[in-house]
N, C-alpha and C positions, 0 to 999 in steps of 0.2 A: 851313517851308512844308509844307501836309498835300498829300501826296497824292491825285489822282483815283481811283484803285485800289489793293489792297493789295501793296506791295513786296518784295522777300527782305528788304531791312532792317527793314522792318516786322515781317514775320514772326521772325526769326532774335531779333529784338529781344525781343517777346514769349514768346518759346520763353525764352530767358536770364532773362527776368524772373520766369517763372514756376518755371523750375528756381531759380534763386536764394532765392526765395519758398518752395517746397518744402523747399527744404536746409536755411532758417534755422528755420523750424516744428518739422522734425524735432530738427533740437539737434543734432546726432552730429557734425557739423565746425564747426570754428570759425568765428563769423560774420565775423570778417575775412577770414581764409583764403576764405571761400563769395563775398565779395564780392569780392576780387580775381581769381577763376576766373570771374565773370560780365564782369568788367571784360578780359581777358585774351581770352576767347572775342571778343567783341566789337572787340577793338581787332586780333586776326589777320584778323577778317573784313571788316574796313576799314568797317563801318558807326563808329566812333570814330577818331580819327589818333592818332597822337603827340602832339601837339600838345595834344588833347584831355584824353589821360590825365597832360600835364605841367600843365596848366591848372588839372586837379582836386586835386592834391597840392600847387598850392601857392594854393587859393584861399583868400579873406580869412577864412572860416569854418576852414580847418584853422589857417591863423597866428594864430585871434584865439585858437583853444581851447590850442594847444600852449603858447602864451606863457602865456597864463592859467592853464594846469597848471602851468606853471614858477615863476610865482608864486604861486598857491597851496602849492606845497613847499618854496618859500623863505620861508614865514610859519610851516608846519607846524616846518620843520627852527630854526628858531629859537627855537623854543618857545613861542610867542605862543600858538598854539592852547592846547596843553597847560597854558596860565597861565591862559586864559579858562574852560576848563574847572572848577580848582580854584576858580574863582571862583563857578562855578555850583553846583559842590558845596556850597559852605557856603551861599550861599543857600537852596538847598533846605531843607538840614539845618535851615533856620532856619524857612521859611513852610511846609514839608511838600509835600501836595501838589500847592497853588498853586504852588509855585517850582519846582517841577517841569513845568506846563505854561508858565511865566514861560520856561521853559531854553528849551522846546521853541518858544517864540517867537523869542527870539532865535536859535537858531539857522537857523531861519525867514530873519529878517532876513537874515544869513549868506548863507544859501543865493540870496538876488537875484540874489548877484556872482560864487558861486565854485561849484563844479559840485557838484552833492548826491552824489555818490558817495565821495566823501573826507570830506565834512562827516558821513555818516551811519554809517562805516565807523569815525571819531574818536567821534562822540557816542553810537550805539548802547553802548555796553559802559556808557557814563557814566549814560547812561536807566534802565539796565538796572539796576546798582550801585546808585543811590541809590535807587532803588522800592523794591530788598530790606532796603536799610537800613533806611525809612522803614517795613519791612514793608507794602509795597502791593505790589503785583503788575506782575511788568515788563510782560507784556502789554497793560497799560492804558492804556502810555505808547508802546512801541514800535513799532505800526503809523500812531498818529498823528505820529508823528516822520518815516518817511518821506514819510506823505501832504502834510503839511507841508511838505518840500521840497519837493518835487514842487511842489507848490502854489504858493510863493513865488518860484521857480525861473522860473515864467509869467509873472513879472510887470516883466523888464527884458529884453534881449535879449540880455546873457550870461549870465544866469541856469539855461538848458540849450543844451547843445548843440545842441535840438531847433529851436531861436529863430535862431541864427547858420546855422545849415544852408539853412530857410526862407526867410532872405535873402538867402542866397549864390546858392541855386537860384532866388529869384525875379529878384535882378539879372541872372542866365543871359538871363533870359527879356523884359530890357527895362524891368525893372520898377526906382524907386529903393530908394536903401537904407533900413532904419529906423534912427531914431534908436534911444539907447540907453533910454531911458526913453518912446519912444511908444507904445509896447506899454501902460504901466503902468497908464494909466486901466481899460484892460480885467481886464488879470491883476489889479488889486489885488483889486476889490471880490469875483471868484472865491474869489482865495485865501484874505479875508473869509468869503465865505459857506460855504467847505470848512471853518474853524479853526472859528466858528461850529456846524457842524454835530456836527463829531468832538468836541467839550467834553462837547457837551451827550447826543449817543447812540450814541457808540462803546461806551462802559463798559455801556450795557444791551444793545446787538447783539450785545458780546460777552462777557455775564454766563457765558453754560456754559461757554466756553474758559478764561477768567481761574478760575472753579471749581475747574479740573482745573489738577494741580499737576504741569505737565512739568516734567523738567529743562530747564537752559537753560544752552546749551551756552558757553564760554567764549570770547572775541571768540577764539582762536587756532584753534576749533574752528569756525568761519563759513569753510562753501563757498564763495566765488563763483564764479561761472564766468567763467573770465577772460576767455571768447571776447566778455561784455559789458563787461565794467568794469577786465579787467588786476588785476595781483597786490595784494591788499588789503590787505596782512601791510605793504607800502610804508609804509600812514597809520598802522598800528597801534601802532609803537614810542615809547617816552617820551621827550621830549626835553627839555635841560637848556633854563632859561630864558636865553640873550642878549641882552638889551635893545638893544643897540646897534643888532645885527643885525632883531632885533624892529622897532625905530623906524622903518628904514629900509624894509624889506619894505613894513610897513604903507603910509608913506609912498609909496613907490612903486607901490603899487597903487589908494589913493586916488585918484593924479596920473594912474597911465594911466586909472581911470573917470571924470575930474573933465575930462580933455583930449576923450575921446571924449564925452561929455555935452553941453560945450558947441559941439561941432561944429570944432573946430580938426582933429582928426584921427579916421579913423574907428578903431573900439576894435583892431582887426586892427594898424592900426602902433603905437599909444599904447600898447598890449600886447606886441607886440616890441621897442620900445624899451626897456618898462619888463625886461622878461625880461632881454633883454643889460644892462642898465645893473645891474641885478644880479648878474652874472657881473663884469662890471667891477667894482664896488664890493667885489669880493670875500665879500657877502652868501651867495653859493652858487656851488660850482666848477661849470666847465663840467659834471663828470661826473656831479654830482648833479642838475643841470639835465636830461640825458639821462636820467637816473634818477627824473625826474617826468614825463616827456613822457606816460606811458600810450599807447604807441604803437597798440595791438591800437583802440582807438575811434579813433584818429587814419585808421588805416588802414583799416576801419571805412566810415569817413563817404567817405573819398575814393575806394574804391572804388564807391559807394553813387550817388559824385557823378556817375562817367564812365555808369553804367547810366542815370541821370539825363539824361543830355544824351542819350547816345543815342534815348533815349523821345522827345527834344525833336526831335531830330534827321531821324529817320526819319520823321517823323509820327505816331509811335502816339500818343502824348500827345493829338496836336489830332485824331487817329481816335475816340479813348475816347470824349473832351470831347463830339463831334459826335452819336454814343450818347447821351450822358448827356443832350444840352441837348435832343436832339429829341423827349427823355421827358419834360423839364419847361418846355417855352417858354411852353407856356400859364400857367403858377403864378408866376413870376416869381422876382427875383433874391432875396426873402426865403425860398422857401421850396429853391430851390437850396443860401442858404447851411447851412440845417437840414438838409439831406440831404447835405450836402459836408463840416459836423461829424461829424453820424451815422457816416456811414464810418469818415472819418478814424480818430476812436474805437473802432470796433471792430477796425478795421485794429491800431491801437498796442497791445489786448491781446495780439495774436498775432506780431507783430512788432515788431524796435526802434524806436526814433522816428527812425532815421538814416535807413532804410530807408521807414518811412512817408513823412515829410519829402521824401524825392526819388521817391515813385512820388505823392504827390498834388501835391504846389507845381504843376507845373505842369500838370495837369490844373485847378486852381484859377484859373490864369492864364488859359488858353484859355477856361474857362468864364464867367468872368468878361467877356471879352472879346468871348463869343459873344452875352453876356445886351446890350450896350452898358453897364456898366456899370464902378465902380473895383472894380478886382483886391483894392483893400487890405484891406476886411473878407476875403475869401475866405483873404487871405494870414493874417492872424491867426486867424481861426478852424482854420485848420491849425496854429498854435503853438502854440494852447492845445490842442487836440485831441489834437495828435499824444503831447503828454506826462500826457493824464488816464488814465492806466493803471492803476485804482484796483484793478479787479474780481478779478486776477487774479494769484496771487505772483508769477508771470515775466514782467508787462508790463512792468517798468521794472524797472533792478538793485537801487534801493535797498527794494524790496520783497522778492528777495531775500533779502536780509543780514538783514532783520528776521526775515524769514517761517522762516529758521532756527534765529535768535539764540533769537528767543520761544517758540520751540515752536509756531507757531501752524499750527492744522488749513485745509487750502485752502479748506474754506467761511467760513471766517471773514475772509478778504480777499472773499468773495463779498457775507455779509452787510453788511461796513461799505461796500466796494469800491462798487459797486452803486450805492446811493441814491448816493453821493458823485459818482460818474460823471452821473447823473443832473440833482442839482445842479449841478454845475458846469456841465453843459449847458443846462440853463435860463437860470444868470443870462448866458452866454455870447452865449446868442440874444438877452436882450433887453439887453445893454452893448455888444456889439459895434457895431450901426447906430448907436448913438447915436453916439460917438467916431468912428465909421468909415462915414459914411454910403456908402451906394449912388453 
């Protein structure tokens, strides 16, 4: 419920939000550490309970990612990744530099189901390796590799963490859940016209860079900062292939996307089941299980969540909304939803999309509600927004990994970055109403 006037929660709310906002820009603390000190202020000062910050640690967006981490390290640790790899190896070696963006599709594909930060941390070094074999240039290939996750990532709802956040915070807010595949009509034809674009003018945007002959550092020499993505060295080791182990992982993972899909269970249990049923089966000990969790994003998002509710709570969320709507009532709900992407987007260059995700959803919500209209475009146009992080090497981590791997100069995520952001924001505007009418 908003407020007639402004409250200490209101206020104290907005103070937290904006320190938090400060600290993660700066860089200098850890963005989970930054968000659990915003969640902690908050919850002494009783604008959140107990209850609240028990709520956000065990919502269906942190059980669907942890279990999905956990399975995606019980695929890694049995070698399946590392089999698919070699597999792409000799393809290359055999179609040159087609099967080289053939790789960087299927890992695309990949990327729907299982979180781009292990996929690109695994594949980078592989991108990287066969260009120099083939004698082309890894740069050519490696920026479009993470933009492609990224990309393909939009296009299911466990795809990024960005997607399960959106609808954890939207359910907060009264809203239903999405399927696993409702999204996809919109992310596909995006992530379409993103592959589309980077084929055909990436390599001349970034003719002077690929020119220049940096070194390019060795996957064991890739920075990350853990305070995004946790310890990277984790996906980076080689593992023996066990089919057995292999068959079942797989399987298991199919089953919990195949159970969530058709609506039997939402992807948050069909995910936890699958995760313990794998500890069961012996496929992956408990301790290796603890040993995929990537705790620092789990903790992350959950503190991210409680700041979240609080905006909800106090009213500032339906304060902002009442701002924003009284600047656009006359224009109506299409040109709200282009000014509610716009943000978003410039928002996710400068911070992560954990943080995005829960300072716009519900501002999306109330806007929505304010215009008389459905929330639901407004809610996807925040999904996809929140993860188009093109322009800029530290909007998104697996930009990143490359932005090191490759040698590459910050303007050259500007120049391809850029029109990309661009695009994607166009077909966005006109696929979303369609799918998702008003």
């Amino acid at each position: 419920m908003a407020n007639t006037g402004v409250t200490f929660d209101q206020v104290l709310t907005l103070c937290v939000l904006v320190a938090v906002v400060a600290a993660l820009i700066w860089d200098k603390v850890r963005s989970d550490v930054v968000a659990l000190s915003g969640a902690a202020v908050l919850l002494i000062a009783g604008v959140v309970r107990p209850i609240d910050v028990q709520s956000a640690f065990a919502s269906p967006a942190i059980i669907a990612l942890a279990s999905l981490f956990v399975i995606a390290y019980a695929l890694e640790l049995s070698g399946l990744l590392d089999r698919a790899i070699e597999a792409a190896v000799k393809m290359c070696k055999r179609l040159g530099s087609a099967g080289i963006w053939l790789m960087l599709g299927a890992i695309g594909v990949v990327s729907c189901f299982l979180n781009s930060t292990p996929i690109v941390v695994l594949g980078a070094p592989v991108v990287r390796d066969v260009a120099s074999a083939l004698k082309l240039p890894p740069k050519r290939y490696l920026m479009p590799l993470s933009y492609i996750t990224v990309l393909t990532g939009c296009c299911t709802l466990i795809g990024t963490s960005t997607n399960l956040l959106v609808d954890d915070m939207a359910r907060n807010a009264g809203q239903p859940r999405f399927g696993i595949f409702e999204i996809t009509p919109v992310g596909l034809p995006i992530a379409l016209a993103g592959a589309i674009y980077l084929f055909l003018f990436s390599g001349k945007l970034m003719r002077g860079s690929i020119a220049d002959d940096s070194p390019v550092p060795d996957r064991r020499d890739v920075d990350v900062p853990n305070a995004q993505v946790g310890d990277p060295t984790l996906f980076a080791e080689h593992r023996a292939f066990q089919p057995a182990k292999a068959a079942i992982a797989f399987a298991v993972f199919v089953g919990a996307i195949a159970v969530a899909a058709v609506g039997i269970a939402p992807i948050a249990a069909s995910a936890f089941a699958g995760a313990v049923l794998l500890i069961l089966l012996r496929v992956i000990t408990a301790d290796e299980a603890y040993g995929g969790l990537r705790p620092q994003i789990l903790i992350l998002i959950a503190g991210m969540v409680v700041i979240g509710l609080a905006m909800e709570q106090s009213g500032l969320a339906a304060t902002a909304t009442g701002a924003l709507v009284g600047s656009m009532q006359e224009f109506g709900p299409l040109t709200a939803l282009i000014v509610l992407y716009g943000v978003t987007m410039v928002l996710t260059e400068l911070l992560s999309n954990a943080t995005v995700a829960v300072l716009v959803t519900p501002i999306a919500v109330a806007l929505a509600e304010s215009l008389g209209v459905s929330p639901r475009p407004f809610l996807v146009a925040v999904m996809m927004a929140g993860s188009a992080a093109f322009a800029t090497p530290f909007g998104y981590q697996t930009n990143v990994i490359v932005y090191q791997m490759g040698g590459y100069r910050y303007m050259d995520f500007v120049k391809v970055g850029l029109p990309l952001n661009l695009i994607t924001f166009v077909v966005a505007i006109v696929v979303i109403p369609i799918f998702f009418p008003f």
